[in-house]
N, C-alpha and C positions, 0 to 999 in steps of 0.2 A: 504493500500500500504506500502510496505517495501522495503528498501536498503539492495540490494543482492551484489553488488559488485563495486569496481570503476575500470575503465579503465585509461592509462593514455599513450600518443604521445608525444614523441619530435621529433621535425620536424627541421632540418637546414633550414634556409633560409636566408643565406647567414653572414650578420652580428650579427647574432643571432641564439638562435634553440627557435621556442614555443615551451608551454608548455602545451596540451592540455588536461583536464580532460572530462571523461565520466561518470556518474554517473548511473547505473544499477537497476530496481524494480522488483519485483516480477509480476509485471502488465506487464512488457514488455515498461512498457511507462521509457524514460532516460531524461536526460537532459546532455549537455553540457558546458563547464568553460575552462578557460584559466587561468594557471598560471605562465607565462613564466617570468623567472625572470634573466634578461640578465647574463650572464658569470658564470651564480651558476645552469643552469637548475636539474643538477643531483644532488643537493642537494637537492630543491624545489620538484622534484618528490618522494624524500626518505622523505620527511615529510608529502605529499600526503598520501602517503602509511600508514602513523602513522594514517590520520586522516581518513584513512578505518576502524580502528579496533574500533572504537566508533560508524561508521554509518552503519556500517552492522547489520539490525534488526530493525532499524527506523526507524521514519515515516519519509520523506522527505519531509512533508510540514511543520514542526518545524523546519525552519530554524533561528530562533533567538535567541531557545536553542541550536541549534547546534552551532552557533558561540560564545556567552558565556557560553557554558560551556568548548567549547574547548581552548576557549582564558584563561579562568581561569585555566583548568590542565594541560595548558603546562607549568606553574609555570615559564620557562624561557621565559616569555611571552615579547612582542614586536620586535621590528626587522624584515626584509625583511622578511627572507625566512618563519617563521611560517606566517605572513600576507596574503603572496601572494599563500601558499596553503590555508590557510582560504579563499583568494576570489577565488580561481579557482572555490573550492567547492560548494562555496555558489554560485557562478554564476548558477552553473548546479540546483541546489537544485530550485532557482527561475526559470528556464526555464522545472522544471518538474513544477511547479507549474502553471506556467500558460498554458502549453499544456494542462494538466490535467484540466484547466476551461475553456479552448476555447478561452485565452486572452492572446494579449503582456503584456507584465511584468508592463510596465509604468503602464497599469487600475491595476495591484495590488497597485500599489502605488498612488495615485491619480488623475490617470488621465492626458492629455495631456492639458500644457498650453502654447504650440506651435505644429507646423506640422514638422519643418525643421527646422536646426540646422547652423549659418556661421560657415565655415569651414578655417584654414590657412593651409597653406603647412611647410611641414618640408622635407628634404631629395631632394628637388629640386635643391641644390647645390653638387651632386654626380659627385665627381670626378675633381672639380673646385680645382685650387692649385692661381690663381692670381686673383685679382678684377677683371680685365675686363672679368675673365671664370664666378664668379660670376655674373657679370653686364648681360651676356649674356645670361646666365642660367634663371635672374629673369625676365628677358624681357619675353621670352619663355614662363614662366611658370603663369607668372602674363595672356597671353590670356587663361589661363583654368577658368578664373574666378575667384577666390582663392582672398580671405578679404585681406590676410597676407601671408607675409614670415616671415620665421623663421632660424635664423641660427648663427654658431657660428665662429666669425672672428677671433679667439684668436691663431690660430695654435696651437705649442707643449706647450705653455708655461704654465706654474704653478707658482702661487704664486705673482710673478711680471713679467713685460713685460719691456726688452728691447726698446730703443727709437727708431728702428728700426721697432720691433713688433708690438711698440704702432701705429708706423705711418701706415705699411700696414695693421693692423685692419680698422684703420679709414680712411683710403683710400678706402677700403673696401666696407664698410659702403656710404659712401659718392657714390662710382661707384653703387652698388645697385639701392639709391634713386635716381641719375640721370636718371637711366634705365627704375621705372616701376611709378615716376611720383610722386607728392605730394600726392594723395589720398588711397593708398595703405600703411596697417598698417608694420612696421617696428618691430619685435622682437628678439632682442637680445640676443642669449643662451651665459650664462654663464660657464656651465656644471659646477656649482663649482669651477674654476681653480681661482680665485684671492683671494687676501689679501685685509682687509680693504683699506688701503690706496691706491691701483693699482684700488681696484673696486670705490671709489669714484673719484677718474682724470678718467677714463673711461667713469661713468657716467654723471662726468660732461662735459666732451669731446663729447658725446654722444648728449645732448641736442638739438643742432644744427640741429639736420637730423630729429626731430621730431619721435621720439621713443617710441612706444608704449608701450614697458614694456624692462626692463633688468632683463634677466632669473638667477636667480640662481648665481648670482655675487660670493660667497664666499661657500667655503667647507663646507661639513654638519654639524651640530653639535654647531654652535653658534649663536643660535637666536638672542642674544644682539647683536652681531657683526654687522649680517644684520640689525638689527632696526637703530644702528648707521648710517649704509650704506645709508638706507632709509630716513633716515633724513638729508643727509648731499648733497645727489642731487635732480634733479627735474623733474627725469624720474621716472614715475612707478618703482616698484619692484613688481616679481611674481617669486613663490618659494613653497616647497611643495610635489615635486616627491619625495625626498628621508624622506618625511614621513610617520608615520601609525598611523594607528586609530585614533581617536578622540581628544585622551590623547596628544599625541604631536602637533595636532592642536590647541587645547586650548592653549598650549602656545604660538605656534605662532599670535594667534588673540590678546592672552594677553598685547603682548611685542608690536602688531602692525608693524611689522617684513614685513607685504607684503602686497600690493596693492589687486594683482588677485590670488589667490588658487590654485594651482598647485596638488591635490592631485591623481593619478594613481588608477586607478580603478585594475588593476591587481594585486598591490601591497598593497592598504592601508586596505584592509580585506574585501570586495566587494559590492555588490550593496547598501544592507541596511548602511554598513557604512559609501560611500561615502554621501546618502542620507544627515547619519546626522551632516556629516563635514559640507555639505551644507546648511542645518537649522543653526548651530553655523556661517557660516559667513555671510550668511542672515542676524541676528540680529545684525552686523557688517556694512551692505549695504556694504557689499565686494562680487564680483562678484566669480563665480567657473569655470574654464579654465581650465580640467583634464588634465592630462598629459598622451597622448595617441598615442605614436609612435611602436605600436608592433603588434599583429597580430588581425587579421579579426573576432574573437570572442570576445577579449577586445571591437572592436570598436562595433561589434554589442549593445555589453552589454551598455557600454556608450551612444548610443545613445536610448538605454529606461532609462538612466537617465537624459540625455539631454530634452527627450519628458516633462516628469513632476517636473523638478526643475528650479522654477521662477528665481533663481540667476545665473541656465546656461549664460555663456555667449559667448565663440568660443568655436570649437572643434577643435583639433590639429590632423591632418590628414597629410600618407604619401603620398605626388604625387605620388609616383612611387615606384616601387617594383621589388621582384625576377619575371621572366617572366611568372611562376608558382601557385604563390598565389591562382588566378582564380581557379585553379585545386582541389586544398585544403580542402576548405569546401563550400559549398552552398550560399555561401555569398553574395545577392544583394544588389547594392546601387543604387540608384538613387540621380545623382548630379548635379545641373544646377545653372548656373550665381553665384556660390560660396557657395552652400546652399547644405546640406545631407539632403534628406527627414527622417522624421521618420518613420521606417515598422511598418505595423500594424499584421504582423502574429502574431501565439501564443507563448509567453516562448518569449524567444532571437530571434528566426525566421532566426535561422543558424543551421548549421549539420556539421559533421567533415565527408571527406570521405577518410576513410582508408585509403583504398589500397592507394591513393596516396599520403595520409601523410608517408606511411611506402614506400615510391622511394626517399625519403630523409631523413635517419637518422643521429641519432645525430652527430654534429660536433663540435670539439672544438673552440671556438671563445675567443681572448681577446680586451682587450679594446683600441681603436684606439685613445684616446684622446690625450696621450703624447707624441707619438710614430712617427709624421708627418704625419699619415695618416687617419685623422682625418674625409676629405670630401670621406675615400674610404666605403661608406656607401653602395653603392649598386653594383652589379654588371654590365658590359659595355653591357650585354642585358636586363637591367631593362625595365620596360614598368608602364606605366597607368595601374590601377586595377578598373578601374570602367568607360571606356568607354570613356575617355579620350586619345587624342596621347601623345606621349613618348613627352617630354619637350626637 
């Protein structure tokens, strides 16, 4: 079998476009990947296209040479956008791999050491501007069953917060956990916006409500910083999305920088890699929480890694979506009392379907976070993608 050619989709949907990869054999047998890499897609596809002219002629079931040798000759190696076309590819590469043996991907890699994955919600605060829109939002969404919410109280601000800001965050906060009760896991997104000093009175303000992790407290780039952060309050820290590969993982386990592992299957170079982020904080006893708020092929792919890594621990899941998703690709989920089953088809056990990725092309999108519109995340006909009502 040979790699004839690769296909590649950008799809808008709405606060974002994926990024979808096809992978082509000579056998007719394909595989599919995702590389969507928020606000840069047409970068990300023009680096795709670079790592067509190495797989055209090869076998597609040497996927370990295919990703270092690529990681080594792109000599500008590390950073998003070569990552995350390294994992589109390698997504698809494993899901020819296992069609081709009549297996999900998880028995190429070991085997399942669960069925179903807990799941939190993220994006269930669409279109919320006050606590009590919050408070109301999590009531709603907490009867879908859902472990966790997730979400970020900080408005536009960067760097430091306002006595005002500080207060209606933690007003915030505070109306949330009134709403959906003591037993319900509380996660705090950071998105990177604070300063040491702002992220620790936060954190330590934060204690109170019973906080299961604070996301991403500080801008990327200074592991010492975070390790400081993390030593100086008493909520978890979990961190990780804006990393890659292995190499910058080691440092962060080194320094002890984070509680739960945040690393993005779409972004950190793909299956096998996340694999062995997850051996490295294994030997850690630090749990892995991927960072998975994008589209219906990352999540497929994530949950054959969820199936066979022991330090799985949640999966990060959208409640709710463009009205359209469904449409998209093939994507089943079965979800109940808070739990994702894991599918047992072959490869990934998704398909992209054209014609309807190509009724939505690319759109330009930029980034909401400092801009006040930070909760306008989904559109006002968003819906449930898996059999769920709209929250």
């Amino acid at each position: 079998m040979k790699i004839t050619a690769i296909k590649t989709f950008i799809c808008d949907v709405y606060r974002t476009n994926w990024v979808l990869v096809k992978v082509l054999t000579d056998e007719g047998l394909y595989g599919v990947g995702e590389a969507t890499l928020e606000h840069r897609e047409l970068a990300v596809e023009a680096a795709v296209r670079e790592l067509e002219r190495y797989l055209v002629g090869k076998d597609p079931h040497h996927i370990e040479a295919f990703w270092s040798e690529n990681h080594r000759d792109a000599y500008w190696r590390g950073g998003p956008v070569l990552t995350t076309a390294l994992s589109g590819v390698e997504m698809a590469l494993w899901d020819i791999k296992g069609k081709a043996l009549g297996v999900p991907v998880y028995q190429l890699l070991g085997g399942k050491v669960r069925d179903r994955v807990p799941c939190y919600a993220n994006a269930w605060f669409a279109g919320s501007r006050t606590p009590a829109d919050f408070a109301a939002k999590a009531a709603a969404t907490a009867k879908l069953g859902f472990k966790g919410l997730k979400w970020d109280p900080f408005g536009s601000a960067y760097l430091t917060l306002t006595a005002q800001e500080f207060r209606t965050a933690m007003d915030c906060v505070e109306a949330v956990r009134a709403a959906v009760g003591p037993e319900m896991l509380l996660l705090i997104e950071g998105h990177g916006r604070l300063n040491v000093p702002t992220a620790v009175k936060v954190g330590l303000a934060l204690e109170r409500f019973d906080i299961a992790w604070f996301e991403e407290p500080l801008p990327p780039g200074d592991l010492a910083g975070l390790a400081e952060v993390k030593s100086r309050i008493n909520i978890p820290v979990a961190a990780g999305e804006r990393l890659y590969t292995r190499w910058d993982f080691k440092e962060l386990l080194e320094r002890k920088a984070a509680d739960y592992l945040q690393p993005d299957l779409s972004h950190t170079g793909g299956i096998l890699e996340l694999r062995k982020i997850a051996a490295m904080a294994e030997c850690h006893f630090l749990p892995v929480c991927p960072h998975n708020p994008i589209g219906a092929i990352t999540n497929a792919a994530t949950l054959q890694i969820a199936a066979c890594t022991p330090n799985f621990h949640l999966l990060e899941t959208m409640s709710n979506d463009v009205p359209y998703r469904h449409l998209l690709t093939t994507e089943q989920i079965e979800f109940k009392d808070g739990f994702m089953s894991i599918p047992d088809r072959p490869g990934l056990g998704i398909d992209i379907n054209e014609e309807e990725v190509l009724k939505h092309p690319y759109q330009p999108h930029n980034l909401r976070h400092y801009n006040g519109d930070l909760t306008m995340i989904r559109p006002k006909d968003s819906a449930g993608w898996y059999g769920q009502q709209k929250p």
